[in-house]
C-alpha positions as CSV (number, residue, x, y, z in Angstrom):
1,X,81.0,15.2,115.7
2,X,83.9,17.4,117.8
3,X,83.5,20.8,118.0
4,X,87.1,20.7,116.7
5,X,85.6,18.7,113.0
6,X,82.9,20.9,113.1
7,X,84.9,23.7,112.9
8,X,87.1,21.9,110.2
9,X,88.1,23.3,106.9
10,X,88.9,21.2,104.2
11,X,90.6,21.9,101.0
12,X,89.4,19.3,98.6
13,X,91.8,19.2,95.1
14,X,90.7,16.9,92.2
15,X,90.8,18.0,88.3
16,X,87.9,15.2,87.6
17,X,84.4,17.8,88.3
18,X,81.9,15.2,89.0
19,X,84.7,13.3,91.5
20,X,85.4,16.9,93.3
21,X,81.6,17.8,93.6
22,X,80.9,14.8,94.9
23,X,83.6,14.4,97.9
24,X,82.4,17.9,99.1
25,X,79.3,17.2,98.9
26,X,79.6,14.3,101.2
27,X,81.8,16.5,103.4
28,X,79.6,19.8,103.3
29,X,76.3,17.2,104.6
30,X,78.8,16.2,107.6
31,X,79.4,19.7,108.7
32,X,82.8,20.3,106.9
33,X,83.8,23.3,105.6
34,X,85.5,23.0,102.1
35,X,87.1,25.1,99.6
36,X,88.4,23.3,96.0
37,X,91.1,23.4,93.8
38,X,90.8,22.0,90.2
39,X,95.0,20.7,90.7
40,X,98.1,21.1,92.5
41,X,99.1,24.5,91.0
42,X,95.7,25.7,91.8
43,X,95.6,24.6,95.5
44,X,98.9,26.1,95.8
45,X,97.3,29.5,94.8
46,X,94.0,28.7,97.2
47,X,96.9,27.9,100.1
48,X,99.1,31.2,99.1
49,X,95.7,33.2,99.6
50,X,96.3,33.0,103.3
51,X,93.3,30.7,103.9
52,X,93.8,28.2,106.4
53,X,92.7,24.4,106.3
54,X,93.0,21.6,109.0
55,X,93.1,19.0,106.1
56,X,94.5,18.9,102.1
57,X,92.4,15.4,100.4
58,X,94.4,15.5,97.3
59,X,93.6,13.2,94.2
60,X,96.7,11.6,92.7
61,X,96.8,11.8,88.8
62,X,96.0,15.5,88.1
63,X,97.6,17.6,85.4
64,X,100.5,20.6,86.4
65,X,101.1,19.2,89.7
66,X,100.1,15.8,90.5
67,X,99.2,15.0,94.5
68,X,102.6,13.3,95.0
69,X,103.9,16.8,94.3
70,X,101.8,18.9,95.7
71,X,102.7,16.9,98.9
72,X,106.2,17.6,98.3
73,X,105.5,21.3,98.3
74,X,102.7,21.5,101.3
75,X,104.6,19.1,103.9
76,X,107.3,21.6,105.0
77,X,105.5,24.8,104.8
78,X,102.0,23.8,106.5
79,X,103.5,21.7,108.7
80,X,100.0,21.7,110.8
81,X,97.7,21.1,107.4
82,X,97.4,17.4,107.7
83,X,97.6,16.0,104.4
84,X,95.3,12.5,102.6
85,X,96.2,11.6,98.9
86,X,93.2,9.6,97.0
87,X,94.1,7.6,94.0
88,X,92.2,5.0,91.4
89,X,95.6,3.1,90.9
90,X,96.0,-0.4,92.2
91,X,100.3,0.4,92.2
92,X,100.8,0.1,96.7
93,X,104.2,2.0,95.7
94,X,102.1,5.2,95.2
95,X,100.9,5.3,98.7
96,X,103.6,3.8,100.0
97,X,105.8,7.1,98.7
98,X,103.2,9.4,99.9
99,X,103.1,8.1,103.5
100,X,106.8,8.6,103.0
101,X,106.8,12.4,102.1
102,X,104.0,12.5,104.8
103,X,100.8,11.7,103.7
104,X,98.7,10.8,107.0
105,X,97.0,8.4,105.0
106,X,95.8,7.1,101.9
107,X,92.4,6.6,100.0
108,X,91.1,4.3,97.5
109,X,88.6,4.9,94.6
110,X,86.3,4.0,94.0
111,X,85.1,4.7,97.8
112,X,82.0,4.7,99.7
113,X,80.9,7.9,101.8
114,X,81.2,6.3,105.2
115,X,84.8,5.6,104.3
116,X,85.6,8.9,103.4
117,X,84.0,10.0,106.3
118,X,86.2,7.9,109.0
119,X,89.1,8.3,107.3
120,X,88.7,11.9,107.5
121,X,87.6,12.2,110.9
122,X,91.0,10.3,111.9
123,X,92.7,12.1,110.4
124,X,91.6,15.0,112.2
125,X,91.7,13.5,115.5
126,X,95.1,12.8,114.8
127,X,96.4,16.0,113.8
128,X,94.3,17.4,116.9
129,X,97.0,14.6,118.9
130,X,99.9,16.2,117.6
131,X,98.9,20.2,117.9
132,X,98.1,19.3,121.4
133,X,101.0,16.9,122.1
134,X,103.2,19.9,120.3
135,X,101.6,22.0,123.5
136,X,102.3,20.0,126.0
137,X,105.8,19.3,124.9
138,X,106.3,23.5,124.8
139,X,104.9,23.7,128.0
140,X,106.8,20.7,129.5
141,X,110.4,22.4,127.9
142,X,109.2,25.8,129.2
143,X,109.0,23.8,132.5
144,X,112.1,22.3,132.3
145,X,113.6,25.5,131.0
146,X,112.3,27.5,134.5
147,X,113.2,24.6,136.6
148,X,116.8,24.9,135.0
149,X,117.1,28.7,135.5
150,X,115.8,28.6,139.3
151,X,118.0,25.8,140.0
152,X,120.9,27.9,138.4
153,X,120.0,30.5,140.1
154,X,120.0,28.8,143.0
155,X,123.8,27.0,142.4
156,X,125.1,30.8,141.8
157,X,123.2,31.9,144.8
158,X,124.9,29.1,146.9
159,X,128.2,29.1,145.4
160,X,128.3,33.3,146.2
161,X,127.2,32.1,149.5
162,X,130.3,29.9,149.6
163,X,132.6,32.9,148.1
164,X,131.3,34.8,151.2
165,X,132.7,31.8,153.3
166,X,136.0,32.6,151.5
167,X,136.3,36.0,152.2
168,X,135.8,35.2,155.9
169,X,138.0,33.1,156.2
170,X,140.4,35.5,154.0
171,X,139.5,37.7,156.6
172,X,139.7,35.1,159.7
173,X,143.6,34.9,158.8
174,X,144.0,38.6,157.8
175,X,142.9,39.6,161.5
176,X,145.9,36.7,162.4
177,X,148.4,37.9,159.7
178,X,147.4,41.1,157.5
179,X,151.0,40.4,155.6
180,X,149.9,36.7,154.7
181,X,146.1,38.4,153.7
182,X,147.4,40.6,151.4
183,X,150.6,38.2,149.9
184,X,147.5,36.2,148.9
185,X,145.7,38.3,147.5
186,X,148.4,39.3,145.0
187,X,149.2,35.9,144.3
188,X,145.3,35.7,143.4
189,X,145.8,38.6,141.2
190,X,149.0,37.2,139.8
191,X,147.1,33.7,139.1
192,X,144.4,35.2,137.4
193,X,146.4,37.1,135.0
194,X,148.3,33.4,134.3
195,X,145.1,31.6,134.0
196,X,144.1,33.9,131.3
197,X,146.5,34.6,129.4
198,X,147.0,30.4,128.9
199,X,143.2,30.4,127.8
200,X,141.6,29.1,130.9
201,X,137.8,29.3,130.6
202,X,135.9,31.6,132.9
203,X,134.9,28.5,135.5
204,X,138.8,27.2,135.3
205,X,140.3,30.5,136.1
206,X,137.1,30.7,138.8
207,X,139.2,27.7,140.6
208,X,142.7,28.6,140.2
209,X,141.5,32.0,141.1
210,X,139.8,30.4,144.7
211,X,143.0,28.1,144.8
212,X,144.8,31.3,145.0
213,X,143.1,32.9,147.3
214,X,142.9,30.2,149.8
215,X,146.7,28.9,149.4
216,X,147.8,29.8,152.5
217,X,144.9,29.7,154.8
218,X,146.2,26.5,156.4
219,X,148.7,28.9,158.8
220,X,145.7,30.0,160.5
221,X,146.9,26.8,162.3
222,X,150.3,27.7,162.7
223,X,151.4,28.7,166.0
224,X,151.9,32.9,165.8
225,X,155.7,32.5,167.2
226,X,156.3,30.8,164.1
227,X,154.0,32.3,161.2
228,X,155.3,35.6,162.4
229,X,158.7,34.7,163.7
230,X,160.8,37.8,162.5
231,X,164.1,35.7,161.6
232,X,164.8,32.8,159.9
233,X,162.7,29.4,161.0
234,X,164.7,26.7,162.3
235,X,164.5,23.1,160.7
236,X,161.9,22.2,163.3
237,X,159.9,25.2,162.8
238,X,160.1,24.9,159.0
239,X,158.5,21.1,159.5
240,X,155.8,23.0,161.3
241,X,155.2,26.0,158.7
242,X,154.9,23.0,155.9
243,X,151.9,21.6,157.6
244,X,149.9,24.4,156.3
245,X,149.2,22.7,153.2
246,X,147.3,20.1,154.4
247,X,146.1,22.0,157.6
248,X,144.5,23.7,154.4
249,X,143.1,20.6,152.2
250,X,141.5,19.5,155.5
251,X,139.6,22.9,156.3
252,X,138.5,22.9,152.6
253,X,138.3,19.4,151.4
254,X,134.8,18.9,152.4
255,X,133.4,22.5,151.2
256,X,131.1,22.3,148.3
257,X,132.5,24.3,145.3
258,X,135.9,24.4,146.9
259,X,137.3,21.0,146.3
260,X,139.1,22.0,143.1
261,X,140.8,24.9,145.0
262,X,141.5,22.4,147.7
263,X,143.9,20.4,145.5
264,X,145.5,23.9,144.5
265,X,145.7,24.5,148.8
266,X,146.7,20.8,148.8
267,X,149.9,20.7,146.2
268,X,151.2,24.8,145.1
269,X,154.5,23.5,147.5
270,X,155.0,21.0,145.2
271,X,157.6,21.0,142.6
272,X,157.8,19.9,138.7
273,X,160.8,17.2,139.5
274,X,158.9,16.1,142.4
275,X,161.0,17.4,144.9
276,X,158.4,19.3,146.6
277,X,155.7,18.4,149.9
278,X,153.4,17.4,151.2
279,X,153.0,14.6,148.9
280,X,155.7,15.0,146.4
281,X,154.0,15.2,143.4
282,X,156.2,15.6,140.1
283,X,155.1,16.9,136.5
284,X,151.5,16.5,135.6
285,X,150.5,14.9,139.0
286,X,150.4,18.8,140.6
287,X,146.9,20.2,139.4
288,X,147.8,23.1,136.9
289,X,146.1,25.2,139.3
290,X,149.0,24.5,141.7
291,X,151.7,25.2,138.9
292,X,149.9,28.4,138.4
293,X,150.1,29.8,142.3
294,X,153.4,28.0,142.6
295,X,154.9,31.2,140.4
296,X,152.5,33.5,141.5
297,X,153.5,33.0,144.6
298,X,157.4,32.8,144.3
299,X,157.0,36.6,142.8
300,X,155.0,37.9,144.9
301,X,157.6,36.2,148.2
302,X,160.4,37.9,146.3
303,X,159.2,41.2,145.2
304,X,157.8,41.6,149.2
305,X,159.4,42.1,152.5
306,X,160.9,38.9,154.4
307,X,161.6,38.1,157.8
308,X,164.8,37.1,156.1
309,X,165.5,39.3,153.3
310,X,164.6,42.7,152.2
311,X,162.4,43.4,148.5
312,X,164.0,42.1,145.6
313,X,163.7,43.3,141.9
314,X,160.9,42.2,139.6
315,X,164.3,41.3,137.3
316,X,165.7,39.2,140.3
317,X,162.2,37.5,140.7
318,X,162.2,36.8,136.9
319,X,165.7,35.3,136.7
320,X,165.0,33.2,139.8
321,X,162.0,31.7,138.4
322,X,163.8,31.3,135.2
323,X,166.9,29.8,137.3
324,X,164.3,26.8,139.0
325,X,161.9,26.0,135.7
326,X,162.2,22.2,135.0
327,X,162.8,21.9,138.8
328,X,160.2,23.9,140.8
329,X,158.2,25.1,138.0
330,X,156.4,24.0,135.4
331,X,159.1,25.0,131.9
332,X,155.2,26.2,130.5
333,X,154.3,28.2,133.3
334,X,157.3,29.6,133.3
335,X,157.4,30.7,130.0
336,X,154.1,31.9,130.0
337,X,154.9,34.2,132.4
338,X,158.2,35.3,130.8
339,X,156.2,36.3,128.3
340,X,153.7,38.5,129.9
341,X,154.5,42.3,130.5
342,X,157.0,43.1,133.1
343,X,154.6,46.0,134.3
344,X,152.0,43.3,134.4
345,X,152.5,42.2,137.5
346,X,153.8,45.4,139.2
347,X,150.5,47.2,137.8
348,X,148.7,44.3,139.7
349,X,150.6,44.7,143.0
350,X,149.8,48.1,143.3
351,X,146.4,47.5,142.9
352,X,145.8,44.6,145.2
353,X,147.7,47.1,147.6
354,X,145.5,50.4,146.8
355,X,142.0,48.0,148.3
356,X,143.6,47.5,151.7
C-alpha cells in the first residue's frame, strides 16, 4: 500500500450496524483510517465538522437521506472527496444515476473483502490522478500565463522601440522642415480628438494616431526648392509634392506595427467621391484612419501660415470643410467634427505649439 492509502481517511455511512462494522473493519485491518455515519444527514454533520476524508463509501437505501442524495449534496461542495455508493439492489438504473451525479464507482452486496479492497484502492489511485493532474494543469496555465505576460511585455517593449523609430523620423523631417514637424503634430492631436470622440478603442486611435503623425513624412523626399518653395507650386512641382504619399507607404510599408498607419500615409490625399491621389480611392475604400487626418489636416493647413495665403479663421476652416463634405470628406467625419467644441481644436493647437 501507497503512502498516499495509508494516509487515507475514509468516511464509511450505512444505517444497517452489523454492515457498517464490518466494512470498517475490513478497512481499519488494511491501514485505512475511518470515521462512520449511521445516514446521509449524519455524514453531512461528520463532513460539516471540518474533518476531511479522501473517500465517502455510502450505502444506498438509508433513511433521512438516502446515498443517491447524499451524493447530490457532497459532489459540488467536496469536490476532492471521491465519492462510492454500495447497494443490495439488482435495479443497474441506481448506479447508473449515481455514476451520473458522480459516483466514481459502484459496489454490490453482498461483497467479499478483497473486492472492497480493490475497489477502494482505485478509487483512490484515481482521485490521486486527478489532484495531481489538477497540479499540473495549474502549473501548466501559470506557465502559459508567464509565457503570455513576457511575450507581452516583449511586443510593448518592441512596439515602443518602433514609436522611438517614429519620433526619429518625426524628427529626421523636423531638422528638414520644422513647419511640416509641427503641422503634423497638430494634425496628430486633431486626429486623436476625432478618433475618440467617434468611439475608437485605445489600439484604433493608437493607429490613426501613428497615421497622423507620420502623414507627411514622405516629403523628406521632396526636393527642398519645392517643400519649402515660398510661393505657389507650379503644375509640375505640384506632381512632385504628390509623390509624398507613396514616397511614405514605401518608407513604412515594411515596418512592423506601422502598416496600419501606412495605409493612413498611403491614402489621407484621397477624397470621398474619389477624386483624390495617389490611387483614387472613393467612399469606404480610404481607411477611416485616412478620412480622420484628411480633416485634421485641412484645419490645421487653414488655420496656419501658407506660402500662399495668410491664417484663416477656425470659422473659415469649419465652413470650408462643411463646403467639401460628400466630396473630399467623409459627410460623418465631417459632422463629427462639426460637433465637437470650437475651442477644441484651438485648445489643442496651442498645446502642440507650447512643446516645441
Amino acid at each position: 500500500m501507497s503512502d498516499s492509502e495509508l494516509a487515507a481517511r475514509i468516511l464509511v455511512v450505512n444505517d444497517e450496524a452489523a454492515i457498517l462494522e464490518y466494512v470498517v473493519s475490513i478497512l481499519t485491518l488494511a491501514g485505512y483510517q475511518c470515521a462512520t455515519a449511521a445516514d446521509g444527514l449524519e455524514a453531512l454533520a461528520v463532513l460539516d465538522s471540518g474533518q476531511e476524508f479522501e473517500l465517502l463509501l455510502s450505502n444506498f437505501m438509508m433513511p433521512n437521506l438516502d446515498g443517491i442524495g447524499l451524493l447530490e449534496r457532497t459532489h459540488e461542495r467536496f469536490p476532492d472527496m471521491t465519492f462510492v455508493l454500495e447497494s443490495g439492489m439488482q435495479d443497474a438504473s441506481v448506479f447508473s444515476a449515481a455514476i451520473e451525479k458522480g459516483a466514481y464507482d459502484c459496489l454490490q452486496s453482498p461483497f467479499r473483502s478483497e473486492t472492497l479492497l480493490a475497489l477502494v484502492r482505485r478509487a483512490l489511485e484515481h482521485r490521486r490522478l486527478t489532484l495531481e493532474n489538477r497540479g499540473h494543469q495549474t502549473c501548466l496555465e501559470s506557465l502559459v500565463a508567464d509565457r503570455a505576460e513576457q511575450l507581452k511585455k516583449a511586443i510593448c517593449d518592441l512596439e515602443r522601440s518602433y514609436d522611438l523609430t517614429l519620433e526619429n523620423l518625426g524628427a529626421a523631417l523636423a531638422m528638414k522642415d520644422a513647419k511640416t514637424e509641427q503641422h503634423s503634430r497638430r494634425v496628430t492631436a486633431f486626429a486623436i480628438a476625432m478618433g475618440r470622440a467617434k468611439g475608437l478603442s485605445v489600439d484604433q486611435t493608437a493607429v490613426v494616431a501613428r497615421g497622423a503623425f507620420l502623414h507627411d513624412i514622405g516629403k523628406m523626399s521632396i526636393p527642398d526648392a519645392i517643400l519649402v518653395k515660398p510661393s505657389s507650386l507650379t503644375p509640375e512641382e505640384t506632381a512632385v509634392m504628390r509623390q509624398h504619399c507613396s514616397q511614405g507607404y514605401e518608407i513604412l510599408r515594411r515596418m512592423p506595427f506601422v502598416a496600419e498607419p501606412a495605409e493612413i500615409v498611403y491614402s489621407h490625399h484621397e477624397n470621398y467621391d474619389g477624386s483624390g491621389y495617389p490611387r483614387g480611392l472613393k467612399g469606404e475604400e480610404i481607411p477611416l484612419g485616412a478620412r480622420l487626418v484628411a480633416v485634421a489636416n485641412t484645419l490645421d493647413a487653414i488655420t496656419s501660415d501658407q506660402p500662399y495665403r495668410p491664417t484663416q479663421s477656425l470659422a473659415a476652416a469649419r465652413e470650408e470643410i462643411l463646403r467639401w463634405s460628400g466630396r473630399q470628406f467623409d459627410p460623418a467625419v465631417v459632422q463629427l467634427f462639426l460637433a465637437m467644441p470650437q475651442s477644441l481644436w484651438t485648445d489643442l493647437g496651442k498645446a502642440v505649439d507650447h512643446q516645441k
